[in-house]
C-alpha positions as CSV (number, residue, x, y, z in Angstrom):
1,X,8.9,12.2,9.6
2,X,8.5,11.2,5.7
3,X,7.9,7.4,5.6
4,X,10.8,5.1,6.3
5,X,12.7,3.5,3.8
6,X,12.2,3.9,0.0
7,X,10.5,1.1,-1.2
8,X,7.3,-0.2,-0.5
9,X,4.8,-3.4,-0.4
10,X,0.9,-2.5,-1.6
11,X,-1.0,-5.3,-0.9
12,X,-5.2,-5.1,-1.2
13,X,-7.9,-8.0,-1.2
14,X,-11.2,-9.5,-0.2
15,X,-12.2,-12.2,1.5
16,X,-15.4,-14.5,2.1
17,X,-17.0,-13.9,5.0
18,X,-16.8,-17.3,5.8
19,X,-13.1,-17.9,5.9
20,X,-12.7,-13.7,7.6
21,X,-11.8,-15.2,10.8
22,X,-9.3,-17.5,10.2
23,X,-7.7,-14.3,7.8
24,X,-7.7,-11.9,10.4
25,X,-6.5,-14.9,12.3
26,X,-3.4,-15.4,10.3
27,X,-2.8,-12.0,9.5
28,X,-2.3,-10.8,13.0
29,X,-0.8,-13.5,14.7
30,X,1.6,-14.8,12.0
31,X,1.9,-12.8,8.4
32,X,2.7,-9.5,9.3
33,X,5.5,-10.4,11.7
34,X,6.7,-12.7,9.8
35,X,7.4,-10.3,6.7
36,X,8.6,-7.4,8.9
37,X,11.3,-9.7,10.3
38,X,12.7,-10.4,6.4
39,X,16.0,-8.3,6.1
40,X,15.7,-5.2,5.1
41,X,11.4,-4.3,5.9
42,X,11.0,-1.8,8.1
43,X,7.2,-1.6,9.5
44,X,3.7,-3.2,8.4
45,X,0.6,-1.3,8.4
46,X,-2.8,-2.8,8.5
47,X,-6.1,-1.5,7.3
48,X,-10.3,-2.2,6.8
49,X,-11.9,-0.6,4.6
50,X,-14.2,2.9,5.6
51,X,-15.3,3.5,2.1
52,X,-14.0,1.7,-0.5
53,X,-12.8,-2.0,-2.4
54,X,-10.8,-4.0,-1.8
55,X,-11.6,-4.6,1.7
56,X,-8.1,-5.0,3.2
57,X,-5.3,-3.5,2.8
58,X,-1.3,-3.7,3.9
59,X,1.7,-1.9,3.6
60,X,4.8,-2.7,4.2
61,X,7.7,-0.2,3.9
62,X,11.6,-1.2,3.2
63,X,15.2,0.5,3.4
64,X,15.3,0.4,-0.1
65,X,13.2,-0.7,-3.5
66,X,15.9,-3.5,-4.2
67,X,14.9,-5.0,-0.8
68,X,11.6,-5.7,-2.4
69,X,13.3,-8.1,-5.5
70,X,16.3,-8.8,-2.6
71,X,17.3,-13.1,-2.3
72,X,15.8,-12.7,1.1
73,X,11.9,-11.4,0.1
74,X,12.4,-14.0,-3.0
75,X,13.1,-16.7,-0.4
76,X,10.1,-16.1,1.8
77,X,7.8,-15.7,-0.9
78,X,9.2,-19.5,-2.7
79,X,8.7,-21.3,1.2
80,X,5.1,-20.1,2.6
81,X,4.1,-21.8,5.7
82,X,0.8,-24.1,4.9
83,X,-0.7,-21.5,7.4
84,X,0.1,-18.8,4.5
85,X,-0.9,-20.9,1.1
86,X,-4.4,-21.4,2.8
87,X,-5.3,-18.4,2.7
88,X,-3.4,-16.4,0.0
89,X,-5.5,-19.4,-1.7
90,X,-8.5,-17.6,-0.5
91,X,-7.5,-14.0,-1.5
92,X,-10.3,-12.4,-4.2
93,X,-9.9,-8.7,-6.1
94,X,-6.1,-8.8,-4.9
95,X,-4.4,-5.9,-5.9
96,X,-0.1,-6.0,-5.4
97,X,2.2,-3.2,-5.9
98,X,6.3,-3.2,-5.1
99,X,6.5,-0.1,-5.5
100,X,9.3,2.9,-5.0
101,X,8.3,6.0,-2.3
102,X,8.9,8.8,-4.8
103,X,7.2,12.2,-2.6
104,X,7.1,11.9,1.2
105,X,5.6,15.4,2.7
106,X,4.4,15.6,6.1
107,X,5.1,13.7,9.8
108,X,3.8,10.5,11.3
109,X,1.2,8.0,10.1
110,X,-2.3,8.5,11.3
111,X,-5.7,6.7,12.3
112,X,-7.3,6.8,8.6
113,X,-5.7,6.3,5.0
114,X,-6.8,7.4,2.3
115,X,-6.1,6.5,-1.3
116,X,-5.7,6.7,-4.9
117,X,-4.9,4.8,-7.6
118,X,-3.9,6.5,-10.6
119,X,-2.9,5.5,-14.2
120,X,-0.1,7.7,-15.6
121,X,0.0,7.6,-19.5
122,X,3.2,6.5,-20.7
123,X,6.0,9.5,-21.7
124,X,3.8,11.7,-19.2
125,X,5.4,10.2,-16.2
126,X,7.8,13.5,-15.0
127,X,4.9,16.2,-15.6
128,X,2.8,14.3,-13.4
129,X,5.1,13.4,-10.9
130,X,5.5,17.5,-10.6
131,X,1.7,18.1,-10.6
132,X,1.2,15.8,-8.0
133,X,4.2,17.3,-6.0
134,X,2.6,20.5,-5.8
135,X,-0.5,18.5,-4.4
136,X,1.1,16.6,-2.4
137,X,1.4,18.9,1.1
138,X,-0.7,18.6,4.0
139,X,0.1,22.0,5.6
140,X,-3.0,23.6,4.9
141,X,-5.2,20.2,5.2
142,X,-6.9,20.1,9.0
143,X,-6.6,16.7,9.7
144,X,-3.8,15.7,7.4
145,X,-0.7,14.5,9.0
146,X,1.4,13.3,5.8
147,X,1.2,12.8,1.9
148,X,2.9,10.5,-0.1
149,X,3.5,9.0,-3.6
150,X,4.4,5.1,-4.5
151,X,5.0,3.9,-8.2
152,X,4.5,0.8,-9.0
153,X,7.5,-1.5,-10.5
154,X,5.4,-3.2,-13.2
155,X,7.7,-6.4,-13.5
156,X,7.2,-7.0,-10.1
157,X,3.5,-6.1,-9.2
158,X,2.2,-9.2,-10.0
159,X,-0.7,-10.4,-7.8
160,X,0.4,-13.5,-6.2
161,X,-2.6,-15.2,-6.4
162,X,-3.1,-14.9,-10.3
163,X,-1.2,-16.4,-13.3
164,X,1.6,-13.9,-13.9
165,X,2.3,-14.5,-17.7
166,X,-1.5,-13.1,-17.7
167,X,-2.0,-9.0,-19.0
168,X,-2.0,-6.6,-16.2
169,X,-2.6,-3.3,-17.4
170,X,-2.6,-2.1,-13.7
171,X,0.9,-3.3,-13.1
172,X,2.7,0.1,-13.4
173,X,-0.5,2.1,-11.8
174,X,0.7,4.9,-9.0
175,X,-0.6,5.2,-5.3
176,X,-1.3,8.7,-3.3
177,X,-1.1,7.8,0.0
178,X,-2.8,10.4,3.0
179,X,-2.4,9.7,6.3
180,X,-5.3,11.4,8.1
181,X,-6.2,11.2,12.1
182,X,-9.6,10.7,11.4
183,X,-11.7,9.4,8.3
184,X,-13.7,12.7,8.3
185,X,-10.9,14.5,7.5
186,X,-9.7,12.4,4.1
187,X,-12.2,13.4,1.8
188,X,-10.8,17.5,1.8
189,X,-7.7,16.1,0.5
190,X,-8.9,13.9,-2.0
191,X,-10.6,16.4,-3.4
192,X,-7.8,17.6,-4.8
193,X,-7.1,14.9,-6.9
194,X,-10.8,13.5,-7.3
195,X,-12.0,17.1,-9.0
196,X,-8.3,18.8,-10.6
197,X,-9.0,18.3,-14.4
198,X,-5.7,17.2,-15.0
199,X,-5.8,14.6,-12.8
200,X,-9.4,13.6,-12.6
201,X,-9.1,11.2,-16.0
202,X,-6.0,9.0,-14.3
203,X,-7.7,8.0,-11.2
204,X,-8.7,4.6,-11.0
205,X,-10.0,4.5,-7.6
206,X,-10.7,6.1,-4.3
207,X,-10.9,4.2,-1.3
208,X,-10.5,5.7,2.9
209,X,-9.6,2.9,5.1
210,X,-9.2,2.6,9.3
211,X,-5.9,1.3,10.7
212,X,-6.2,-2.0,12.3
213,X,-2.9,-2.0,14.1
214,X,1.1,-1.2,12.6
215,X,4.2,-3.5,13.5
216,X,8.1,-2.4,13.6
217,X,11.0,-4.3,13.3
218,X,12.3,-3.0,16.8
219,X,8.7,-4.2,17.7
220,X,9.8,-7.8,17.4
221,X,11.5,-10.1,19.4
222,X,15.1,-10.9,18.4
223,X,16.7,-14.5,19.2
């Protein structure tokens, strides 16, 4: 199926090798679960970089975009266990996007990631929402078990490890999204993006990533 919900949680960083551990640490055993369980998040996915920066990279998907600026999400983010401001406090390159799921094509979530990061220029936003549509279909892509589209709210896409009043001209960037079953397969479908004229000039960035592991709400335990 398309992925759940329709809002979703980009978040991307690196960390020094030094303090890796204690991330991976965190991430696994307390962060992931802990923002799945927040009403209204759906799953987490986690990811290491194959080819490309940063080196990690999450997402978390919600029943709806609102979830992602809900009383609940705002109450987690205002009370982070010391476990959490330790090593957010660590976070380098840290790229956030709350984001809506605008074009979901394909079934399941695979092994490999790829993705995108394009930089729509203002006014242009429906005509290349429709070019990427048409791009958007992993039918004819061996390899390629879904496609999708997230756009970032650029109010809320603040990294939360930076200043917000600060510029961020990446704030309302978009995300393609291709869930591959193997990292060999990504680079056929990012073709289409990395070398169509029309779209070539808006990417930002490339990136194919490996999934570490994925969580569900049903996945955790209830009191």
């Amino acid at each position: 199926m398309p992925l759940a919900g329709k809002g979703m949680l980009l978040t991307s960083m690196d960390i020094d090798a030094a303090d890796e551990a204690e991330f991976n640490r965190w991430y696994d055993r307390e962060h992931l679960e802990e923002r799945v369980a927040i009403d209204g998040f759906l799953e987490a996915r986690r990811y290491v970089a194959h080819e490309g920066k940063p080196k990690y990279l999450s997402l978390y998907s919600t029943a709806s975009f609102e979830v992602l600026d809900s009383p609940a999400y705002r109450t987690a983010l205002a009370n982070q266990t010391a476990w959490s401001k330790a090593n957010i406090a660590r976070f380098k390159n840290m790229i956030r996007a709350v984001a809506r799921i605008t074009i979901s094509r394909g079934q399941g979530r695979g092994a490999a990631l790829g993705i995108i990061r394009l930089r729509p220029v203002g006014g242009s936003e429906e005509k290349l929402r429709a070019a990427l549509r048409e791009q958007l279909d992993p039918a004819k892509l061996d390899g390629i078990i879904s496609m999708h589209l997230i756009e970032s709210d650029p109010d809320l896409s603040k990294p939360l490890t930076e200043d917000a009043s600060r510029p961020n001209p990446g704030a309302s960037d978009w995300f393609v999204l291709i869930d591959a079953t193997d990292v060999s397969a990504v680079p056929a479908a990012t073709a289409r993006f990395n070398n169509n004229v029309a779209l070539k000039s808006l990417v930002i960035s490339s990136g194919v990533y490996r999934l570490m592991w994925d969580v569900a709400k049903s996945d955790i335990p209830t009191a």
